[in-house]
N, CA and C atoms as an extended XYZ file, in Angstrom:
309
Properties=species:S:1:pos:R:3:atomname:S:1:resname:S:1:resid:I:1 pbc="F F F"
N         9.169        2.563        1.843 N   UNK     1
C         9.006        3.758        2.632 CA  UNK     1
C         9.947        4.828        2.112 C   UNK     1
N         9.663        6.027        1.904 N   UNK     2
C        10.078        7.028        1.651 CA  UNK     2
C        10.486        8.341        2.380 C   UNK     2
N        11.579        8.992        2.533 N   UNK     3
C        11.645        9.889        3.294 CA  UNK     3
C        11.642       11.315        2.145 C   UNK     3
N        10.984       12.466        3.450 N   UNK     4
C        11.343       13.930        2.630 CA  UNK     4
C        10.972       14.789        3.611 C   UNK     4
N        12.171       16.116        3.368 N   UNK     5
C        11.313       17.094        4.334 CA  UNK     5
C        10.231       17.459        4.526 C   UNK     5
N         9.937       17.509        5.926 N   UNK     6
C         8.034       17.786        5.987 CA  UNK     6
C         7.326       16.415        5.435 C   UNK     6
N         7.720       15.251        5.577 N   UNK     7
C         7.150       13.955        5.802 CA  UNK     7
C         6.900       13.234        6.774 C   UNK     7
N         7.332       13.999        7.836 N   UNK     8
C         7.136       13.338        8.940 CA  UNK     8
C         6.094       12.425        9.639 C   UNK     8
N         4.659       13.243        9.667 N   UNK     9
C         3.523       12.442        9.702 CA  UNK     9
C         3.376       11.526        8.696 C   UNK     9
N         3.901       11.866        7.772 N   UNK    10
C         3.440       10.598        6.735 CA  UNK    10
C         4.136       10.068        6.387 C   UNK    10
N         5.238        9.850        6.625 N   UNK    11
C         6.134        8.428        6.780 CA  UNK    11
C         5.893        7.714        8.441 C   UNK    11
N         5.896        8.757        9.393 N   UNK    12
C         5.694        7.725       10.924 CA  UNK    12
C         4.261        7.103       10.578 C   UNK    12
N         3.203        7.695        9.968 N   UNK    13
C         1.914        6.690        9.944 CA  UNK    13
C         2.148        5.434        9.034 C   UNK    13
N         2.876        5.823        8.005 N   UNK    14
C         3.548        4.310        7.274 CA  UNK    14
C         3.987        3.544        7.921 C   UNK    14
N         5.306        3.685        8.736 N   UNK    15
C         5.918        2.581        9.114 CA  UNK    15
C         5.009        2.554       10.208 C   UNK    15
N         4.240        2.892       10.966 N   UNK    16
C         3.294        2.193       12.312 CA  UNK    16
C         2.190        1.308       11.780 C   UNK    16
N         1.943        1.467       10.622 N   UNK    17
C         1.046        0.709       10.208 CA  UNK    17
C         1.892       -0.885        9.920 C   UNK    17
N         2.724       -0.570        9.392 N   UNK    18
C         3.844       -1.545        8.814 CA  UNK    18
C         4.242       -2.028       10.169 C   UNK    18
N         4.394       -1.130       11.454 N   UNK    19
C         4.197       -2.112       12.699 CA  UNK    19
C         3.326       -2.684       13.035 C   UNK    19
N         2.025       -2.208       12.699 N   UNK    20
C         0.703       -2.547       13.159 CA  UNK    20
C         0.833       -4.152       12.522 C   UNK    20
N         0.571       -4.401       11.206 N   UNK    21
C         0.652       -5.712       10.887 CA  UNK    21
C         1.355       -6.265       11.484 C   UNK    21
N         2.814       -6.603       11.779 N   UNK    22
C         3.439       -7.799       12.175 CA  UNK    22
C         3.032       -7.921       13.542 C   UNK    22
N         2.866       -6.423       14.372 N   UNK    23
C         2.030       -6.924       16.064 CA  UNK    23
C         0.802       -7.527       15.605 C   UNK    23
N         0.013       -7.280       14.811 N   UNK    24
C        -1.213       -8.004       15.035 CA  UNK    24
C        -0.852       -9.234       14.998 C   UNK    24
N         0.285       -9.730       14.179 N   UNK    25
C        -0.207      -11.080       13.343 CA  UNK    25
C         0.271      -12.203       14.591 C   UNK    25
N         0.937      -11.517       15.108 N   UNK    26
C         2.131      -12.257       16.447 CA  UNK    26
C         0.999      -12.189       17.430 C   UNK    26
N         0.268      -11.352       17.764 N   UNK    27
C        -0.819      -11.465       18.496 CA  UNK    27
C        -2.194      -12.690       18.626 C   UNK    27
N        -2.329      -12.643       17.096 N   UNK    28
C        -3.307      -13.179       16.651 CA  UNK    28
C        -3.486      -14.659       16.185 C   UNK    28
N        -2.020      -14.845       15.397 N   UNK    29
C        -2.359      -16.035       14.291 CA  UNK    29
C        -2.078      -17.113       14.733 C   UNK    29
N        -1.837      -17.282       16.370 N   UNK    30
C        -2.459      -18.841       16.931 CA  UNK    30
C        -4.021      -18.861       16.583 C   UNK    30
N        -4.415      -17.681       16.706 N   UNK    31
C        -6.060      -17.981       16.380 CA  UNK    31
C        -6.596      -17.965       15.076 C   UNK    31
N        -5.732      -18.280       13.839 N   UNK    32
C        -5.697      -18.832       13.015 CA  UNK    32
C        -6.186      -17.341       11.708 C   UNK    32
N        -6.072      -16.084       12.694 N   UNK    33
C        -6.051      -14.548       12.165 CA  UNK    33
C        -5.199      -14.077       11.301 C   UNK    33
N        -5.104      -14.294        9.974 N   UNK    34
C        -4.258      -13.304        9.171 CA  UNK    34
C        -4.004      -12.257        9.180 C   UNK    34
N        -3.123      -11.298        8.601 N   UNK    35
C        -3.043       -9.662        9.252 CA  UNK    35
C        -1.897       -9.432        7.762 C   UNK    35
N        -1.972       -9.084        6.514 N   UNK    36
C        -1.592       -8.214        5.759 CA  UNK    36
C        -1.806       -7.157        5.354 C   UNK    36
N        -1.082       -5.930        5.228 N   UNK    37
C        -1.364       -5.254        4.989 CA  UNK    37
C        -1.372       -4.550        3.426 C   UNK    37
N        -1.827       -4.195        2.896 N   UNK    38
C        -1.581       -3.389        1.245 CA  UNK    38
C        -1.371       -2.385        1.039 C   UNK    38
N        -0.066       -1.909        0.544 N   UNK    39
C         0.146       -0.165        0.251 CA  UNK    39
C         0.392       -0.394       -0.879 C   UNK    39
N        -0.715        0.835       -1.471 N   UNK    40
C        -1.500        0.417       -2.985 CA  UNK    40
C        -0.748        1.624       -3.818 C   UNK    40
N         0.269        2.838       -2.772 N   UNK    41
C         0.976        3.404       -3.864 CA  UNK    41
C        -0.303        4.421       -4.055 C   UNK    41
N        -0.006        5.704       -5.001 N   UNK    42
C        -0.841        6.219       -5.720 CA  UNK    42
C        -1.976        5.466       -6.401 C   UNK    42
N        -3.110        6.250       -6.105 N   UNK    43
C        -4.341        5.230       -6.666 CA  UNK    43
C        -5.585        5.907       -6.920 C   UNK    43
N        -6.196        6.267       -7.585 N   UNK    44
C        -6.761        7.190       -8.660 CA  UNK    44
C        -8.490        6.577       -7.533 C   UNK    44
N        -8.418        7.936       -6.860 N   UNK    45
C       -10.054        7.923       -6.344 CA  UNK    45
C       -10.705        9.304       -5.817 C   UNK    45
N       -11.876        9.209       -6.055 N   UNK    46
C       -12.462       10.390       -6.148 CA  UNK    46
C       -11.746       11.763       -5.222 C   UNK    46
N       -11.581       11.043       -4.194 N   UNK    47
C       -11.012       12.482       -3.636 CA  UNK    47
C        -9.229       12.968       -4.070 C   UNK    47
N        -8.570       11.912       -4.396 N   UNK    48
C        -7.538       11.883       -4.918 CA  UNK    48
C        -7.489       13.123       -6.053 C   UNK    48
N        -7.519       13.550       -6.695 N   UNK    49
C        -7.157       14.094       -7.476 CA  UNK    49
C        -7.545       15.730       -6.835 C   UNK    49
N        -7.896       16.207       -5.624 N   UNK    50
C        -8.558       17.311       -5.329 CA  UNK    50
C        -7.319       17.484       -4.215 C   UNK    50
N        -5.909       16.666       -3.894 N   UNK    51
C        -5.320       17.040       -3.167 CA  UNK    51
C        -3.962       16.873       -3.948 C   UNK    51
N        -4.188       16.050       -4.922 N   UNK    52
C        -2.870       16.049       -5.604 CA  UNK    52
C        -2.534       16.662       -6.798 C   UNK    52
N        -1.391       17.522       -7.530 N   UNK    53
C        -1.529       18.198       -8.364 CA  UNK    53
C        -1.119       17.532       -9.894 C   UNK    53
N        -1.716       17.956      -11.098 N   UNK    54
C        -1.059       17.108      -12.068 CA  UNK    54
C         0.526       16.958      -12.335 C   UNK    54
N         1.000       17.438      -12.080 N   UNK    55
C         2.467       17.615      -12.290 CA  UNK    55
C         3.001       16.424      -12.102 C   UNK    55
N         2.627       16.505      -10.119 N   UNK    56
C         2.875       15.207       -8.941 CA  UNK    56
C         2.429       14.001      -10.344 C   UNK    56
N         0.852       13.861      -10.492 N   UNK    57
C         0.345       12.847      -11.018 CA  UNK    57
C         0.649       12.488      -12.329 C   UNK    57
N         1.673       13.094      -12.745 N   UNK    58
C         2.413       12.300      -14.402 CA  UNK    58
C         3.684       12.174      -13.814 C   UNK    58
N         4.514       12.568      -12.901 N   UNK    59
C         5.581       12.689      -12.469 CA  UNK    59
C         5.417       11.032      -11.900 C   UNK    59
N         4.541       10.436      -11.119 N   UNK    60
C         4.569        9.475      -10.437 CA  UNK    60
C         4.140        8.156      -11.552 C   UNK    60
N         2.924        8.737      -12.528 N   UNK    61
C         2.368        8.072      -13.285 CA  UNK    61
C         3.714        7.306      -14.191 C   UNK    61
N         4.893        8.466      -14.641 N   UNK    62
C         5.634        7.807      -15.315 CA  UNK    62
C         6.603        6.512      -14.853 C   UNK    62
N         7.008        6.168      -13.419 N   UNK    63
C         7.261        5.640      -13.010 CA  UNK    63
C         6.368        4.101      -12.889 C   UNK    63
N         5.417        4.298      -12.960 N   UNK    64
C         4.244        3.231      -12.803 CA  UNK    64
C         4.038        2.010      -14.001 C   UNK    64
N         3.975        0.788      -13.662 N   UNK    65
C         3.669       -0.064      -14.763 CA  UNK    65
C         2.276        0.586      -15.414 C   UNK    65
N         2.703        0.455      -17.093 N   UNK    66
C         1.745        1.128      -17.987 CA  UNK    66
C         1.895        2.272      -18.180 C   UNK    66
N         2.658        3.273      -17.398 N   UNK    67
C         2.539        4.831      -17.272 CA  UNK    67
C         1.775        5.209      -16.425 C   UNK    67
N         1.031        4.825      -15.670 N   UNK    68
C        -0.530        5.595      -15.129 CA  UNK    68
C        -1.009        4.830      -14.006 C   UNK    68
N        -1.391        5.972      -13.115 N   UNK    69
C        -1.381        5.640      -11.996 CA  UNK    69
C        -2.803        4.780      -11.763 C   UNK    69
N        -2.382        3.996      -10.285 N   UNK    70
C        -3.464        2.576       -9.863 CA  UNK    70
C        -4.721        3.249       -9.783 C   UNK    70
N        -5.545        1.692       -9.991 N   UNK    71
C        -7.063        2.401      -10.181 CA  UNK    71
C        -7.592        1.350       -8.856 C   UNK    71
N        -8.248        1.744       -8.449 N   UNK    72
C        -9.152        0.567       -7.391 CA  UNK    72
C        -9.452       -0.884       -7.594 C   UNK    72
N        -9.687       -0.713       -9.028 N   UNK    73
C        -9.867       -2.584       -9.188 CA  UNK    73
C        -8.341       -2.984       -9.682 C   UNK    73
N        -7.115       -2.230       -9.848 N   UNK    74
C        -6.139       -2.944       -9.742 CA  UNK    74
C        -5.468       -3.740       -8.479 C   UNK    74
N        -6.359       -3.088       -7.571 N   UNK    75
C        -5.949       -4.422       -6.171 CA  UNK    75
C        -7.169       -5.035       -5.702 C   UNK    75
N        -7.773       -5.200       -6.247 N   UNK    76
C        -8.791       -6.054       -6.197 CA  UNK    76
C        -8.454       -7.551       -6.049 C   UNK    76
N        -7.749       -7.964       -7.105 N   UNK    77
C        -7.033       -9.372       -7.824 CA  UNK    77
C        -6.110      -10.007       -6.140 C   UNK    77
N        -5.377       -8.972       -5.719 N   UNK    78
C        -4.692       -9.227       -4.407 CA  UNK    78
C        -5.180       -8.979       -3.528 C   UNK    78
N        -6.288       -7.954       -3.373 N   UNK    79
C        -7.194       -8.531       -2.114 CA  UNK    79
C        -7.965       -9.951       -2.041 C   UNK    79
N        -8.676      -10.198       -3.152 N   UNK    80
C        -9.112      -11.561       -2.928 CA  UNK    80
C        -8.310      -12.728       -2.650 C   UNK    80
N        -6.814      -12.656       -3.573 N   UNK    81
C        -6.033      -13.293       -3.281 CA  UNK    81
C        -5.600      -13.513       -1.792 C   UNK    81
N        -6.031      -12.456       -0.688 N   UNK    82
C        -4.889      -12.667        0.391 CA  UNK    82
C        -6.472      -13.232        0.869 C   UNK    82
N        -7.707      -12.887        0.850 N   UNK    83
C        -8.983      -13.482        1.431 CA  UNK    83
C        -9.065      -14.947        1.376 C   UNK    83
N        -7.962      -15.518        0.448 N   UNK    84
C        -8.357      -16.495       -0.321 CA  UNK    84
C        -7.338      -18.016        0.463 C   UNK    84
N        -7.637      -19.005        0.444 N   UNK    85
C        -6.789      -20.189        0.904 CA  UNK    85
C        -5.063      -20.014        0.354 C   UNK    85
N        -5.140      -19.693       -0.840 N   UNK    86
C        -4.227      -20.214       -1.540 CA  UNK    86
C        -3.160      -18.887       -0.627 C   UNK    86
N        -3.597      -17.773        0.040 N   UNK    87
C        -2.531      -17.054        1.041 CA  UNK    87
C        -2.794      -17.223        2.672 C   UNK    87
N        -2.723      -18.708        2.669 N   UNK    88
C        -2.849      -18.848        4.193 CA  UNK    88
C        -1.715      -19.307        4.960 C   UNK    88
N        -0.709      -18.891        4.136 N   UNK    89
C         0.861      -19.260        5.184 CA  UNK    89
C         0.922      -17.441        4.720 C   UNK    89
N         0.296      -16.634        4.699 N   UNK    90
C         0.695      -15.112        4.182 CA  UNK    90
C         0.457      -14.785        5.337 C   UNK    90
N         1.529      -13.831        6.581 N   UNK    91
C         0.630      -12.676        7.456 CA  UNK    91
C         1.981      -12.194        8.152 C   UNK    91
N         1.713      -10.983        8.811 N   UNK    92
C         2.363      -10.367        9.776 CA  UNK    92
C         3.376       -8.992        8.784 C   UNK    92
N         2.791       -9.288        7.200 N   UNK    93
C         3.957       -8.208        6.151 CA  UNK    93
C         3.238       -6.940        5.676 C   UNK    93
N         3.535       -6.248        4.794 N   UNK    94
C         3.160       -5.224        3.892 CA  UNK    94
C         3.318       -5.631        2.853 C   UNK    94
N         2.556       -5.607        1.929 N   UNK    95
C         2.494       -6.416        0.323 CA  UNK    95
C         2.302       -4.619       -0.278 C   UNK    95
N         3.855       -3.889       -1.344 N   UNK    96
C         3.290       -2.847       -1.639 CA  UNK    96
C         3.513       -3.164       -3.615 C   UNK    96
N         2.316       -2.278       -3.593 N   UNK    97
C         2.097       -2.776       -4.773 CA  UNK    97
C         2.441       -1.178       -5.787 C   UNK    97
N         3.289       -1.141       -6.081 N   UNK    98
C         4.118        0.177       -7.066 CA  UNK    98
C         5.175       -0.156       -6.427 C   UNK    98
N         5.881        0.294       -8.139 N   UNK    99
C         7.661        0.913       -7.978 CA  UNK    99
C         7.285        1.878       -7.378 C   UNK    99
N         8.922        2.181       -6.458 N   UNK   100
C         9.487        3.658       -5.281 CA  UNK   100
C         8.914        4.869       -6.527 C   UNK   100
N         8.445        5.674       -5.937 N   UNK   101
C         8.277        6.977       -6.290 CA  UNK   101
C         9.653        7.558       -6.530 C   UNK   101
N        10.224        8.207       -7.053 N   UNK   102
C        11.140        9.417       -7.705 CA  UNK   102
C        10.876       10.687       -7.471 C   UNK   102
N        12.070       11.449       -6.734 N   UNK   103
C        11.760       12.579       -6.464 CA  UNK   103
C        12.800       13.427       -7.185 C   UNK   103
């Protein structure tokens, strides 16, 4: 999680979400309900690039394994993974997938 002036909405919707998982999972996972969540970081999709500017998007890109920012089927591999048996002691966290941004 990241702070900055004028982040307000968008760091409190982060960490509520990041609450949201562990209430669900405490809620739920007697009933055998998983609840992870994925923050996928910058991630290259159609509307993405119509709100963010290039500057932002090499500035962040350089930070990123490879240089360059996430594409949709790079969490693919960990969504199935958490769908999958082999993450069934997994729930109630945030799994984020990028290094901290640099400001």
């Amino acid at each position: 999680m990241q702070a900055w002036p004028g982040g307000a909405a968008y760091g409190g919707a982060k960490a509520a979400i990041n609450a949201l998982a562990n209430v669900v999972h405490l809620e739920l996972a007697d009933q055998g309900i998983r609840t992870v969540a994925i923050a996928p970081g910058l991630t290259y999709s159609p509307g993405m690039r119509a709100i963010v500017g290039q500057e932002h998007l090499d500035r962040v890109a350089a930070n990123y394994p490879g240089g360059r920012i996430g594409e949709p089927d790079d969490i693919v591999a960990l969504a199935s993974f958490l769908c999958s048996d082999a993450a069934s002691h997994l729930s109630g966290t945030v799994i984020t997938v990028r290094p901290p941004v640099t400001r």
